[in-house]
C-alpha positions in Angstrom: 51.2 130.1 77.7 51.8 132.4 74.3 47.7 134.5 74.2 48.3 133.5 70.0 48.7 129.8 70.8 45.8 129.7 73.0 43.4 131.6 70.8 44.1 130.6 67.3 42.0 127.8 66.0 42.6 126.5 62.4 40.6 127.4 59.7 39.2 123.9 59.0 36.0 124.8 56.6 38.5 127.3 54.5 41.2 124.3 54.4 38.4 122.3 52.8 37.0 124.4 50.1 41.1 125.3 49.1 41.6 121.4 49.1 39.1 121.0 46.6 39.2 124.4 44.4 43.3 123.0 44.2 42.3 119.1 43.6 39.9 120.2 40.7 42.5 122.2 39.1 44.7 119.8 39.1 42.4 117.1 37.8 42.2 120.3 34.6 45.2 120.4 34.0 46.3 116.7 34.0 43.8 116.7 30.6 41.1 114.8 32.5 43.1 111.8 33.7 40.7 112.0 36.8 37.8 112.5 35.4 35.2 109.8 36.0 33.7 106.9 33.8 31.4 109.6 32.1 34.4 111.5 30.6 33.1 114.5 33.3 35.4 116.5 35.6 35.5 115.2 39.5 36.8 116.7 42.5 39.0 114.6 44.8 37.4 115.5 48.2 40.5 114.2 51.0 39.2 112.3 54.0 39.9 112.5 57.5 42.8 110.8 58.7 42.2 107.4 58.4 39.7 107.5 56.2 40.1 107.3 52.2 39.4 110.1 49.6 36.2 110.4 48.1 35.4 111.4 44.5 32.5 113.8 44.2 31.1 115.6 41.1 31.7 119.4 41.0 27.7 120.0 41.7 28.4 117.7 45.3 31.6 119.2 46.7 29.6 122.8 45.6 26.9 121.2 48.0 29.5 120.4 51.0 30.8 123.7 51.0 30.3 124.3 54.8 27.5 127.2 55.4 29.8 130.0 56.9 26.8 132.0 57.3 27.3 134.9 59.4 26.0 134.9 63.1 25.2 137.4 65.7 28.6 136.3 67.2 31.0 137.8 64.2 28.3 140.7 63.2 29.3 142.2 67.4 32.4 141.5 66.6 32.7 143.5 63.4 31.2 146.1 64.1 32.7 146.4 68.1 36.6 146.3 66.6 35.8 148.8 64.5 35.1 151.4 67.2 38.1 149.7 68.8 40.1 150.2 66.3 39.3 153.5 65.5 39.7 154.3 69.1 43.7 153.1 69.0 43.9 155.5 65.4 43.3 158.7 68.0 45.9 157.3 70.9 48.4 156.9 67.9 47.5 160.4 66.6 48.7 162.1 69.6 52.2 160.6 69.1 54.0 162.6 66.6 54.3 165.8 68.9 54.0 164.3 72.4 56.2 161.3 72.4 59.9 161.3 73.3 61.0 157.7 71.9 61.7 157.6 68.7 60.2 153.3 69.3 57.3 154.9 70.7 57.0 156.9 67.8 57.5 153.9 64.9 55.4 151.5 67.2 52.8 154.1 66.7 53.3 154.4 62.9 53.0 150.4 62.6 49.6 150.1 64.7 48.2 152.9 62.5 49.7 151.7 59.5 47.8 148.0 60.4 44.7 149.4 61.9 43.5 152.2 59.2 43.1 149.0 56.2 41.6 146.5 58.8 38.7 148.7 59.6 38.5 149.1 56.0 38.0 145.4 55.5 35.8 145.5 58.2 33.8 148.2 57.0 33.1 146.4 53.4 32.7 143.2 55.4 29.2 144.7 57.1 28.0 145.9 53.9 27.7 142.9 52.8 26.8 141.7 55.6 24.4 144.3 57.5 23.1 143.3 60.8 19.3 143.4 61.1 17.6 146.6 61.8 17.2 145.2 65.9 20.5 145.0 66.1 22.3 147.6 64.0 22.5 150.5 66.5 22.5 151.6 70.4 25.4 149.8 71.4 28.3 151.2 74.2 31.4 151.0 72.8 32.6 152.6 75.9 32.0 149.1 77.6 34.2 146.7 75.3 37.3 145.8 76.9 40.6 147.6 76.6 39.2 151.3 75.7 40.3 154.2 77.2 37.9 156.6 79.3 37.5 160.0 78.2 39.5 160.8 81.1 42.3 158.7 79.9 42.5 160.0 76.6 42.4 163.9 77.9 45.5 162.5 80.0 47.1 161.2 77.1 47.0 164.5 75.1 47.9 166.5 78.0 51.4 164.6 78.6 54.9 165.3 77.2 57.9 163.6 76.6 58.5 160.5 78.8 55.2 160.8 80.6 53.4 160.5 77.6 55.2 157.5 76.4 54.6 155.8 79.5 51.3 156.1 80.0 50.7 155.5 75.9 52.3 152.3 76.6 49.9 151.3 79.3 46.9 152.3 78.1 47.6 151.0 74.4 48.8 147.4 76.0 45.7 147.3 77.6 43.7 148.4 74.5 45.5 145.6 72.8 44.4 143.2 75.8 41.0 143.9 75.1 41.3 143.2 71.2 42.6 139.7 72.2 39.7 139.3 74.3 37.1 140.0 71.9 38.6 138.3 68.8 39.0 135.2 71.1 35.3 135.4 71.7 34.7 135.5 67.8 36.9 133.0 67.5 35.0 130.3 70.0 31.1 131.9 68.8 31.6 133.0 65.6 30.4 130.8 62.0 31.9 132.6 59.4 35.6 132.1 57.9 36.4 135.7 57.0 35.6 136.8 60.9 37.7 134.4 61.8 40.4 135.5 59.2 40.3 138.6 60.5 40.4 137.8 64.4 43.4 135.8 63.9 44.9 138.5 62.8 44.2 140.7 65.6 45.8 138.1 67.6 49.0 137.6 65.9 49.5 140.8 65.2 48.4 142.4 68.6 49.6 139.7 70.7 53.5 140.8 68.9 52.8 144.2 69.8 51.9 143.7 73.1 55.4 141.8 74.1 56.9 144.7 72.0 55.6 147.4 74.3 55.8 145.4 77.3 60.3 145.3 76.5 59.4 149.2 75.9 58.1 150.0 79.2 
C-alpha cells in the first residue's frame, strides 16, 4: 500500500469554505440573479450527496465555517517538524564536499531547497499560534522518530565518497520515515486545516523522496 495513499485525508472543512467563498462570487458576478426575495446577496451552501443545496445568507455560512481551532495535536506537531526539519538541513549540509553521486548531490539540493521555506511556514504558523506557556518548552527532539544520534551524524561527517552516500541514504530514508509518522499523527489528531495542509505535504513530497533514494541505494 502507497504510505501517501494511506495517510492523506481530504481537506473536507477547506473544501467547504472554497465552495462557498466561489458560490458567492459567482452569485456577484451574475448581477444578483441569486440573490434572495430581499434583493440581498446569498451564498449557495452544496449538500451532501443526496441531499439538496441550501441557500444561506452571507452572516450564516460566516457562522458554519467549521472551527479549525488549533489543538495540542498540530501545536507538537509544528513545533516537532521543525527541529526535524532543521535536523535534515545539517545531513544535507555535509553533501557538497563528502558525497560522490552527483544524484546524491541534487537529491540533497531538492530536500534543502523544500525544507528551508517549510520551516519558515512553520515558524510564522506558531506565532500566530503560540502554544501555552505549559507547553512551549522542555521537549526531546532527540526522541521523535527518524532523527539521527549524535553518533550518527559524527559518522556522517566523517565519511567520504561512496561510504558517505550510502550511509546518507540510510539515515535520511529513515529521517523521512519518521516525518511520515508524525504528519500521519497530525493528520488523524490534529483540528486545524493549515496543519493539515502542511502534513500532507510532508507526505507527498517525502513519501517521493523516499522511493527515490530507495532506487539510489
Amino acid at each position: 500500500m502507497d504510505m501517501a495513499k494511506g495517510l492523506l485525508r481530504p481537506t473536507a472543512a477547506l473544501g467547504v469554505v472554497a465552495a462557498l467563498v466561489l458560490l458567492a462570487a459567482g452569485c456577484q458576478d451574475d448581477g444578483g440573479a441569486d440573490a434572495g426575495a430581499d434583493g440581498r446577496p446569498v451564498v449557495v451552501a452544496p449538500g451532501r450527496p443526496g441531499e439538496k443545496a441550501r441557500t444561506l445568507s452571507p452572516e450564516q455560512a460566516a457562522e458554519e465555517r467549521p472551527d479549525d481551532s488549533p489543538n495540542a495535536a498540530d501545536l507538537s506537531y509544528v513545533r516537532n517538524m521543525i527541529e526535524h526539519h532543521r535536523q535534515a538541513l545539517i545531513m544535507t549540509a555535509l553533501v557538497p564536499d563528502r558525497a560522490a553521486a552527483d544524484a546524491v548531490k541534487r537529491l540533497a539540493e531538492r530536500i534543502s531547497a523544500a525544507q528551508q521555506p517549510e520551516i519558515g511556514a512553520m515558524e510564522g504558523w506558531l506565532k500566530k499560534h503560540p502554544a501555552p506557556a505549559a507547553e512551549a518548552g522542555g521537549h526531546d527532539h532527540r526522541s521523535m522518530p527518524g532523527m539521527a544520534t549524535e553518533q550518527q551524524l559524527k559518522e556522517l561527517s566523517e565519511a567520504r565518497g561512496e561510504a558517505f552516500d550510502r550511509l546518507f541514504l540510510r539515515l535520511m530514508t529513515a529521517h523521512h520515515e519518521g516525518a511520515l509518522k508524525m504528519a500521519g499523527e497530525a493528520l488523524a489528531g490534529g483540528n486545524n486545516v493549515a496543519v493539515e495542509e502542511m502534513a500532507n505535504d510532508v507526505v507527498v513530497q517525502q513519501t517521493a523522496e523516499i522511493h527515490r533514494m530507495r532506487a539510489m541505494g
